[in-house]
C-alpha positions as a LaTeX table, in Angstrom:
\begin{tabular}{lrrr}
\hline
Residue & $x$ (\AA) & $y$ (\AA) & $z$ (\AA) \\
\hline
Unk1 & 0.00 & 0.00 & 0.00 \\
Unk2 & 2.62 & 2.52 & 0.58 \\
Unk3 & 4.08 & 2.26 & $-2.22$ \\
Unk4 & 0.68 & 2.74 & $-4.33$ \\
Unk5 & 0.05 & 5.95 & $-2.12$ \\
Unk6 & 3.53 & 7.07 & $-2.40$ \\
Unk7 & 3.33 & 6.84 & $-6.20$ \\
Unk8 & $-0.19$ & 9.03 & $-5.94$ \\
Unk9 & 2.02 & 11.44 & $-3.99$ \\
Unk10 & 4.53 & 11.39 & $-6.51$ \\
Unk11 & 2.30 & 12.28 & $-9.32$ \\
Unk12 & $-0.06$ & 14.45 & $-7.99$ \\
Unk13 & 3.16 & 16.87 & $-6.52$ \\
Unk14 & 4.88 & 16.45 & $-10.11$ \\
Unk15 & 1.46 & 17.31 & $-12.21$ \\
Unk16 & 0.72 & 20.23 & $-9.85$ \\
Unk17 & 4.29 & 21.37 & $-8.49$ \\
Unk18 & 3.58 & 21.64 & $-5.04$ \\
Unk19 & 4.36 & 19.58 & $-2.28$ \\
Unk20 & 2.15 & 17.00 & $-0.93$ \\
Unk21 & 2.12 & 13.93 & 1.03 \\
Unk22 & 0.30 & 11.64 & 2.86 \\
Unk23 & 0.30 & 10.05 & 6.79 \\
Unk24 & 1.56 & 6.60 & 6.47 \\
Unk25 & 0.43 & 4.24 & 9.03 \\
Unk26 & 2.38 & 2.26 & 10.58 \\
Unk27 & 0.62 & 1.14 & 13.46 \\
Unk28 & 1.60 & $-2.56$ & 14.05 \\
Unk29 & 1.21 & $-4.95$ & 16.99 \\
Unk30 & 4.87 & $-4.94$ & 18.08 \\
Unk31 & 7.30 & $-2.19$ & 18.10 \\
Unk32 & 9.74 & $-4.63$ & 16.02 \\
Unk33 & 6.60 & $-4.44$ & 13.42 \\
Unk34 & 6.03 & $-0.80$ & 13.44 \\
Unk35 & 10.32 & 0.39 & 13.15 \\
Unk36 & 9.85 & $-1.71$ & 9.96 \\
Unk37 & 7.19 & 0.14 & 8.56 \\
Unk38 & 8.42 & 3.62 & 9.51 \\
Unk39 & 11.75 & 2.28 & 7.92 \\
Unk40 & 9.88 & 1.41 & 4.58 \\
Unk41 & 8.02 & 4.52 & 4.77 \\
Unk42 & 11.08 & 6.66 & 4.77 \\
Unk43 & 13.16 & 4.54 & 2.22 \\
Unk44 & 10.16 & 5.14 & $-0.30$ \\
Unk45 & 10.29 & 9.15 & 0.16 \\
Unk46 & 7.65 & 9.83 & 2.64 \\
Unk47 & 8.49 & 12.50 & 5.22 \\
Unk48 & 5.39 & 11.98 & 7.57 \\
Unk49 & 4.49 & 8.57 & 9.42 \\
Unk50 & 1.15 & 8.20 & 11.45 \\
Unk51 & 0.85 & 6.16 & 14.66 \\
Unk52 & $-2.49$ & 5.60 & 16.85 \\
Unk53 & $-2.85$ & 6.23 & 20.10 \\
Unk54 & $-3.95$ & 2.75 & 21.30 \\
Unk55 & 0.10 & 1.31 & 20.69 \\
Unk56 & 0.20 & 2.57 & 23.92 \\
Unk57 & 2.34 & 5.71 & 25.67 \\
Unk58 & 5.86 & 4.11 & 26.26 \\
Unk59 & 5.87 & 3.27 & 22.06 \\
Unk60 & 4.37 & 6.62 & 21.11 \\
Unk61 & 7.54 & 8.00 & 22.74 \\
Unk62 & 9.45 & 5.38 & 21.21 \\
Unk63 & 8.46 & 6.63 & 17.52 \\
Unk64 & 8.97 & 9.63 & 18.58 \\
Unk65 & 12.47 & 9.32 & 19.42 \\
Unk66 & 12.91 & 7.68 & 15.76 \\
Unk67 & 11.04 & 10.20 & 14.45 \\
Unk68 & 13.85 & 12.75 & 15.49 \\
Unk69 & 16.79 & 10.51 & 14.51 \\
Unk70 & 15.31 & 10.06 & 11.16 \\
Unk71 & 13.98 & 13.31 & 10.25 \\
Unk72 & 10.57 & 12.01 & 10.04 \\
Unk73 & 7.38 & 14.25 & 10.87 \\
Unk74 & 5.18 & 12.17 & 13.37 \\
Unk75 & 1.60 & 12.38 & 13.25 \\
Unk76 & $-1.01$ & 10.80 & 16.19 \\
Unk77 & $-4.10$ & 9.47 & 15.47 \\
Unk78 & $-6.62$ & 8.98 & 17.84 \\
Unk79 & $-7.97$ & 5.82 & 17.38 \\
Unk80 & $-10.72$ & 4.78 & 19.48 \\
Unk81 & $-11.34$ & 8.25 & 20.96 \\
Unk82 & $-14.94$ & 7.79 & 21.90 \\
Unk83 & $-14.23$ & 5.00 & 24.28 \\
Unk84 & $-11.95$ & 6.87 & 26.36 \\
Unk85 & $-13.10$ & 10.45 & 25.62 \\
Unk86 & $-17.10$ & 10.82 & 25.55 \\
Unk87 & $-17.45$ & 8.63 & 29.01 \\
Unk88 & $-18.59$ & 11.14 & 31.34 \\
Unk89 & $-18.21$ & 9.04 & 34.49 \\
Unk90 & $-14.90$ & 7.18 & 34.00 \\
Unk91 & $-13.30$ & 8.72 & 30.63 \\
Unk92 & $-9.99$ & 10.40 & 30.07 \\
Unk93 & $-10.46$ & 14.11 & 28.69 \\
Unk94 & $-8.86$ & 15.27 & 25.75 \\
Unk95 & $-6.66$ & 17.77 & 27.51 \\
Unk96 & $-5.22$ & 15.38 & 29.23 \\
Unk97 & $-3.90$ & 13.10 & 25.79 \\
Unk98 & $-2.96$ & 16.93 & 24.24 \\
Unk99 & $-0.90$ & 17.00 & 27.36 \\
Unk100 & 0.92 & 13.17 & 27.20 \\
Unk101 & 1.24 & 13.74 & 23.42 \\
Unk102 & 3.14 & 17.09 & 24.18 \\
Unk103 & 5.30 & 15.36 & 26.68 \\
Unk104 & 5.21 & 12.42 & 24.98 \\
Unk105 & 7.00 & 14.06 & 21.25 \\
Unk106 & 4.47 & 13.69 & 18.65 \\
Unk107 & 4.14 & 16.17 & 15.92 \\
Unk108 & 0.46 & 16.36 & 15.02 \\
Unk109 & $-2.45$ & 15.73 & 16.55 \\
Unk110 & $-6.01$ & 15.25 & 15.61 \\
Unk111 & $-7.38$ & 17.86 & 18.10 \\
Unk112 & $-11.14$ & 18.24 & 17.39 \\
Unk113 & $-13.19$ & 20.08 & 15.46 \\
Unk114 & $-16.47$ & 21.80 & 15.66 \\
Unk115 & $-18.29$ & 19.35 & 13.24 \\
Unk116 & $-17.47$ & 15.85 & 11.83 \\
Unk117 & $-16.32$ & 13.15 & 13.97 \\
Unk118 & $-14.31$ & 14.98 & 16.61 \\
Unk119 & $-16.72$ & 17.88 & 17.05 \\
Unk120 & $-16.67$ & 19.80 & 20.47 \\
Unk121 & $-17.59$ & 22.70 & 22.01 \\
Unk122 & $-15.84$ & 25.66 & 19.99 \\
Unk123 & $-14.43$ & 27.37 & 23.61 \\
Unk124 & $-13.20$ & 23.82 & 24.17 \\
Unk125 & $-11.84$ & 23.00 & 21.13 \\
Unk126 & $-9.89$ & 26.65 & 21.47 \\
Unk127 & $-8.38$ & 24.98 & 25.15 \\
Unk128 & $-7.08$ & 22.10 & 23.63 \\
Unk129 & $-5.32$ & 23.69 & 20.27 \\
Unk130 & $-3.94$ & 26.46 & 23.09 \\
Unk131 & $-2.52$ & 23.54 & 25.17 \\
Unk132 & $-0.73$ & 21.95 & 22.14 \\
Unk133 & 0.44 & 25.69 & 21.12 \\
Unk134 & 0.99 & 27.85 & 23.44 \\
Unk135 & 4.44 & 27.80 & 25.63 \\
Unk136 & 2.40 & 29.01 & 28.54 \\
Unk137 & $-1.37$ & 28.34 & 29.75 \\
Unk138 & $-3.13$ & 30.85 & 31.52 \\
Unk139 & $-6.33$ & 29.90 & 33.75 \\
Unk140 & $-9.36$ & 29.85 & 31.20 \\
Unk141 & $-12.02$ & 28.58 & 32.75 \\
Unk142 & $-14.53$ & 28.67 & 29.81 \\
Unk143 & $-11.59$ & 26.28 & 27.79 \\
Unk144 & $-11.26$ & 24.03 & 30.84 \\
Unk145 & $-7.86$ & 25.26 & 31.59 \\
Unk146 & $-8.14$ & 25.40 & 35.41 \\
Unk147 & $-4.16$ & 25.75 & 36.35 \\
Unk148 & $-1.62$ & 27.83 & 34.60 \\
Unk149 & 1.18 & 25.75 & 33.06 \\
Unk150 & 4.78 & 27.14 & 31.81 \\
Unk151 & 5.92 & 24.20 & 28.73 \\
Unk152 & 9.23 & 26.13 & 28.93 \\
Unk153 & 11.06 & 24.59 & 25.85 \\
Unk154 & 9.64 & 21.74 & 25.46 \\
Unk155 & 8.02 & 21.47 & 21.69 \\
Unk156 & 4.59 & 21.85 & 20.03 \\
Unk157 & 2.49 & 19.98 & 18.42 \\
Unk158 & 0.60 & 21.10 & 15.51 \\
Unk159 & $-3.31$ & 20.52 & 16.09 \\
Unk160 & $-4.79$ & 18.95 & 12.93 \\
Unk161 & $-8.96$ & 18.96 & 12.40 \\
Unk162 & $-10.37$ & 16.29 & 11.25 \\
\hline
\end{tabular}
Protein backbone atom coordinates (compact mmCIF):
# COMPACT_ATOMS: atom_id res chain seq x y z
CA UNK A 1 0.00 0.00 0.00
CA UNK A 2 2.62 2.52 0.58
CA UNK A 3 4.08 2.26 -2.22
CA UNK A 4 0.68 2.74 -4.33
CA UNK A 5 0.05 5.95 -2.12
CA UNK A 6 3.53 7.07 -2.40
CA UNK A 7 3.33 6.84 -6.20
CA UNK A 8 -0.19 9.03 -5.94
CA UNK A 9 2.02 11.44 -3.99
CA UNK A 10 4.53 11.39 -6.51
CA UNK A 11 2.30 12.28 -9.32
CA UNK A 12 -0.06 14.45 -7.99
CA UNK A 13 3.16 16.87 -6.52
CA UNK A 14 4.88 16.45 -10.11
CA UNK A 15 1.46 17.31 -12.21
CA UNK A 16 0.72 20.23 -9.85
CA UNK A 17 4.29 21.37 -8.49
CA UNK A 18 3.58 21.64 -5.04
CA UNK A 19 4.36 19.58 -2.28
CA UNK A 20 2.15 17.00 -0.93
CA UNK A 21 2.12 13.93 1.03
CA UNK A 22 0.30 11.64 2.86
CA UNK A 23 0.30 10.05 6.79
CA UNK A 24 1.56 6.60 6.47
CA UNK A 25 0.43 4.24 9.03
CA UNK A 26 2.38 2.26 10.58
CA UNK A 27 0.62 1.14 13.46
CA UNK A 28 1.60 -2.56 14.05
CA UNK A 29 1.21 -4.95 16.99
CA UNK A 30 4.87 -4.94 18.08
CA UNK A 31 7.30 -2.19 18.10
CA UNK A 32 9.74 -4.63 16.02
CA UNK A 33 6.60 -4.44 13.42
CA UNK A 34 6.03 -0.80 13.44
CA UNK A 35 10.32 0.39 13.15
CA UNK A 36 9.85 -1.71 9.96
CA UNK A 37 7.19 0.14 8.56
CA UNK A 38 8.42 3.62 9.51
CA UNK A 39 11.75 2.28 7.92
CA UNK A 40 9.88 1.41 4.58
CA UNK A 41 8.02 4.52 4.77
CA UNK A 42 11.08 6.66 4.77
CA UNK A 43 13.16 4.54 2.22
CA UNK A 44 10.16 5.14 -0.30
CA UNK A 45 10.29 9.15 0.16
CA UNK A 46 7.65 9.83 2.64
CA UNK A 47 8.49 12.50 5.22
CA UNK A 48 5.39 11.98 7.57
CA UNK A 49 4.49 8.57 9.42
CA UNK A 50 1.15 8.20 11.45
CA UNK A 51 0.85 6.16 14.66
CA UNK A 52 -2.49 5.60 16.85
CA UNK A 53 -2.85 6.23 20.10
CA UNK A 54 -3.95 2.75 21.30
CA UNK A 55 0.10 1.31 20.69
CA UNK A 56 0.20 2.57 23.92
CA UNK A 57 2.34 5.71 25.67
CA UNK A 58 5.86 4.11 26.26
CA UNK A 59 5.87 3.27 22.06
CA UNK A 60 4.37 6.62 21.11
CA UNK A 61 7.54 8.00 22.74
CA UNK A 62 9.45 5.38 21.21
CA UNK A 63 8.46 6.63 17.52
CA UNK A 64 8.97 9.63 18.58
CA UNK A 65 12.47 9.32 19.42
CA UNK A 66 12.91 7.68 15.76
CA UNK A 67 11.04 10.20 14.45
CA UNK A 68 13.85 12.75 15.49
CA UNK A 69 16.79 10.51 14.51
CA UNK A 70 15.31 10.06 11.16
CA UNK A 71 13.98 13.31 10.25
CA UNK A 72 10.57 12.01 10.04
CA UNK A 73 7.38 14.25 10.87
CA UNK A 74 5.18 12.17 13.37
CA UNK A 75 1.60 12.38 13.25
CA UNK A 76 -1.01 10.80 16.19
CA UNK A 77 -4.10 9.47 15.47
CA UNK A 78 -6.62 8.98 17.84
CA UNK A 79 -7.97 5.82 17.38
CA UNK A 80 -10.72 4.78 19.48
CA UNK A 81 -11.34 8.25 20.96
CA UNK A 82 -14.94 7.79 21.90
CA UNK A 83 -14.23 5.00 24.28
CA UNK A 84 -11.95 6.87 26.36
CA UNK A 85 -13.10 10.45 25.62
CA UNK A 86 -17.10 10.82 25.55
CA UNK A 87 -17.45 8.63 29.01
CA UNK A 88 -18.59 11.14 31.34
CA UNK A 89 -18.21 9.04 34.49
CA UNK A 90 -14.90 7.18 34.00
CA UNK A 91 -13.30 8.72 30.63
CA UNK A 92 -9.99 10.40 30.07
CA UNK A 93 -10.46 14.11 28.69
CA UNK A 94 -8.86 15.27 25.75
CA UNK A 95 -6.66 17.77 27.51
CA UNK A 96 -5.22 15.38 29.23
CA UNK A 97 -3.90 13.10 25.79
CA UNK A 98 -2.96 16.93 24.24
CA UNK A 99 -0.90 17.00 27.36
CA UNK A 100 0.92 13.17 27.20
CA UNK A 101 1.24 13.74 23.42
CA UNK A 102 3.14 17.09 24.18
CA UNK A 103 5.30 15.36 26.68
CA UNK A 104 5.21 12.42 24.98
CA UNK A 105 7.00 14.06 21.25
CA UNK A 106 4.47 13.69 18.65
CA UNK A 107 4.14 16.17 15.92
CA UNK A 108 0.46 16.36 15.02
CA UNK A 109 -2.45 15.73 16.55
CA UNK A 110 -6.01 15.25 15.61
CA UNK A 111 -7.38 17.86 18.10
CA UNK A 112 -11.14 18.24 17.39
CA UNK A 113 -13.19 20.08 15.46
CA UNK A 114 -16.47 21.80 15.66
CA UNK A 115 -18.29 19.35 13.24
CA UNK A 116 -17.47 15.85 11.83
CA UNK A 117 -16.32 13.15 13.97
CA UNK A 118 -14.31 14.98 16.61
CA UNK A 119 -16.72 17.88 17.05
CA UNK A 120 -16.67 19.80 20.47
CA UNK A 121 -17.59 22.70 22.01
CA UNK A 122 -15.84 25.66 19.99
CA UNK A 123 -14.43 27.37 23.61
CA UNK A 124 -13.20 23.82 24.17
CA UNK A 125 -11.84 23.00 21.13
CA UNK A 126 -9.89 26.65 21.47
CA UNK A 127 -8.38 24.98 25.15
CA UNK A 128 -7.08 22.10 23.63
CA UNK A 129 -5.32 23.69 20.27
CA UNK A 130 -3.94 26.46 23.09
CA UNK A 131 -2.52 23.54 25.17
CA UNK A 132 -0.73 21.95 22.14
CA UNK A 133 0.44 25.69 21.12
CA UNK A 134 0.99 27.85 23.44
CA UNK A 135 4.44 27.80 25.63
CA UNK A 136 2.40 29.01 28.54
CA UNK A 137 -1.37 28.34 29.75
CA UNK A 138 -3.13 30.85 31.52
CA UNK A 139 -6.33 29.90 33.75
CA UNK A 140 -9.36 29.85 31.20
CA UNK A 141 -12.02 28.58 32.75
CA UNK A 142 -14.53 28.67 29.81
CA UNK A 143 -11.59 26.28 27.79
CA UNK A 144 -11.26 24.03 30.84
CA UNK A 145 -7.86 25.26 31.59
CA UNK A 146 -8.14 25.40 35.41
CA UNK A 147 -4.16 25.75 36.35
CA UNK A 148 -1.62 27.83 34.60
CA UNK A 149 1.18 25.75 33.06
CA UNK A 150 4.78 27.14 31.81
CA UNK A 151 5.92 24.20 28.73
CA UNK A 152 9.23 26.13 28.93
CA UNK A 153 11.06 24.59 25.85
CA UNK A 154 9.64 21.74 25.46
CA UNK A 155 8.02 21.47 21.69
CA UNK A 156 4.59 21.85 20.03
CA UNK A 157 2.49 19.98 18.42
CA UNK A 158 0.60 21.10 15.51
CA UNK A 159 -3.31 20.52 16.09
CA UNK A 160 -4.79 18.95 12.93
CA UNK A 161 -8.96 18.96 12.40
CA UNK A 162 -10.37 16.29 11.25
Amino acid sequence: RFLYVMEGVNRASAATGEVKGSYLNVTAATMEEIYKRAEFAKEVGSVIIMIDLVIGYTAIQSMAVWSRENNMILHLHRAGNSTYSRQKNHGINFRVISKWMRMAGVDHIHAGTVVGKLEGDPVIIKGFYNTLLLPKLEINLPQGLFFEMDWASLRKVMPVAS
